[in-house]
N, C-alpha and C positions, 0 to 999 in steps of 0.2 A: 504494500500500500504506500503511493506517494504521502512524505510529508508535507503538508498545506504550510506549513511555514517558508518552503523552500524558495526561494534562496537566500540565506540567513540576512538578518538585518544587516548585519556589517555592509554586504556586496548590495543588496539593496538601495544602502545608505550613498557607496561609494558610486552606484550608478546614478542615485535624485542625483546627487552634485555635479552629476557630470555631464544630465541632461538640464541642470541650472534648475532645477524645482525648488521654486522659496520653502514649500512643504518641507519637505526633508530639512534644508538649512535650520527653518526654526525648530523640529523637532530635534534634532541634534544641540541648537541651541540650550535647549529645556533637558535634555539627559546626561548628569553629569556623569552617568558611567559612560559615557560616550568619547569622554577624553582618553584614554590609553588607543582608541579606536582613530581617533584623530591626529593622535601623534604616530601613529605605526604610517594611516596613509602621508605624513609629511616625511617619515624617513624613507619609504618605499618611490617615492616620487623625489626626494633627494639624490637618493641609490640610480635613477632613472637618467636622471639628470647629470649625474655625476659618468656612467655611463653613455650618454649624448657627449660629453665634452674630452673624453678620453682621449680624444687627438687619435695617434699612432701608443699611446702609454698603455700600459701594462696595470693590475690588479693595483698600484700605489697609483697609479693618474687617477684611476677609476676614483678612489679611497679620497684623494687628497678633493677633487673636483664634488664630489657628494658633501662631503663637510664642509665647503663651498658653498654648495646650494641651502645644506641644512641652515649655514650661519644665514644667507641669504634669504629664507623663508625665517627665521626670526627678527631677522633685524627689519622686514618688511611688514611682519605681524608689530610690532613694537612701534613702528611707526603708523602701521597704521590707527592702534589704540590710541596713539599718542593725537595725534590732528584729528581722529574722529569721535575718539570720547570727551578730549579735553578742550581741543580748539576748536572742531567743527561741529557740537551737537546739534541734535534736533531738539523740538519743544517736547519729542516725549523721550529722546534717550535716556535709557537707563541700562545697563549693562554693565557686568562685570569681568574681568578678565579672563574665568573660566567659559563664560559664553563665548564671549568671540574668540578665545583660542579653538574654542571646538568648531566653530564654523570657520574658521580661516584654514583649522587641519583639513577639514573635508573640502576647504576651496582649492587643495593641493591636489586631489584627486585626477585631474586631468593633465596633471606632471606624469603621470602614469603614461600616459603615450611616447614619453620622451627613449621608451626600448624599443622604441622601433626605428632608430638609430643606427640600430644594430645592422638594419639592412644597408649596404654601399651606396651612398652620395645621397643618403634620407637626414642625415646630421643636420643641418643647417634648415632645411623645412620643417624638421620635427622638431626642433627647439623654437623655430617662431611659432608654429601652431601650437605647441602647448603652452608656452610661455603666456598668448594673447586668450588662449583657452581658459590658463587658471585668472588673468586677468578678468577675465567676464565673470568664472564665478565668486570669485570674489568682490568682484560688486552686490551678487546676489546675497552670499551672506556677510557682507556689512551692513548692507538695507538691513535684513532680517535682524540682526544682532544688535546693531543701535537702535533697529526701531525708527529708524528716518521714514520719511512720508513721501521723501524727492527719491530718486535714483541717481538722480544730477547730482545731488549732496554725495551721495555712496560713490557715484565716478570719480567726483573731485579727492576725494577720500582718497581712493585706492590710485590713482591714477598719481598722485604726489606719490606714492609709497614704492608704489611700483617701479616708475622713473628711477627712483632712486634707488633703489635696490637692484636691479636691471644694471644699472651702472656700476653697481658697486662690484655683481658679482663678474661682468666681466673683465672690469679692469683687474681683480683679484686671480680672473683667469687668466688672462693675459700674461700678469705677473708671475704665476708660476708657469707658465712656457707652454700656454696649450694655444693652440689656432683656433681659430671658430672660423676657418673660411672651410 
């Protein structure tokens, strides 16, 4: 007998985000066991990424390029707390830090496409598409997670954070000797 649960929530969870369902975002938002679940998909889309930027490197490019990405999806969540809970609110924001780290981990979820890299000469399209991929969902859950009423508010949000962390990590990649052509 099939189980009616199937396919467990996690992969569920990991597909709303990725087809951008506010649904999912605020449920996720609202379940705090949901966090371990949201930080696995940020290191599994790190791993991804870290992967995408391997160059010609070996299992340490892979390694050093993932902690990369991981610093760069924090230092991106962090900013984004920062301009859109403190500086940018709305008249109903309220949220706390475990909310939006859990919607920002599932907004990582379409980092997930970045192992399709793996195929010859997909590097360079498969980091833009996913890169502008987690971009969009993560507008979706900022909306959800601040509780903003605009999406313009959530763009401008993420759109500062993003820029900036987009910059950071590849001049970081740069710096340790990987190409992205």
């Amino acid at each position: 007998m099939a189980n009616p649960t199937f396919p467990p929530l996690y992969v569920r969870r990991l597909a709303g985000a990725m087809v951008l369902d506010s649904a999912t975002f605020e449920d996720v938002e609202g379940d705090r066991r949901a966090t371990a679940w949201a930080c696995l998909t940020v290191l599994l889309a790190s791993v991804g990424e870290g992967v995408a930027l391997r160059a010609q490197g070996g299992l340490t490019n892979v390694a050093m390029m993932s902690a990369v990405a991981l610093l760069g999806w924090a230092a991106w969540a962090l900013l984004t707390f920062e301009v859109g809970a403190r500086l940018l609110p709305g008249a109903r924001t309220h949220s706390d830090v475990g909310e939006l780290l859990r919607t920002l981990g599932f907004a990582a979820a379409p980092g997930l496409v970045a192992y399709l890299s793996l195929v010859p000469g997909l590097m360079m399209p498969v980091l833009l598409v996913s890169r502008a991929w987690m971009l969009l969902a993560m507008i979706v859950a900022v909306r959800q997670a601040l509780d903003y009423t605009s999406t313009w508010r959530a763009i401008a949000v993420c759109l500062v954070g993003w820029l900036l962390t987009s910059a950071i990590i590849l001049a970081l990649a740069l710096l340790g000797g990987t190409t992205v052509s």
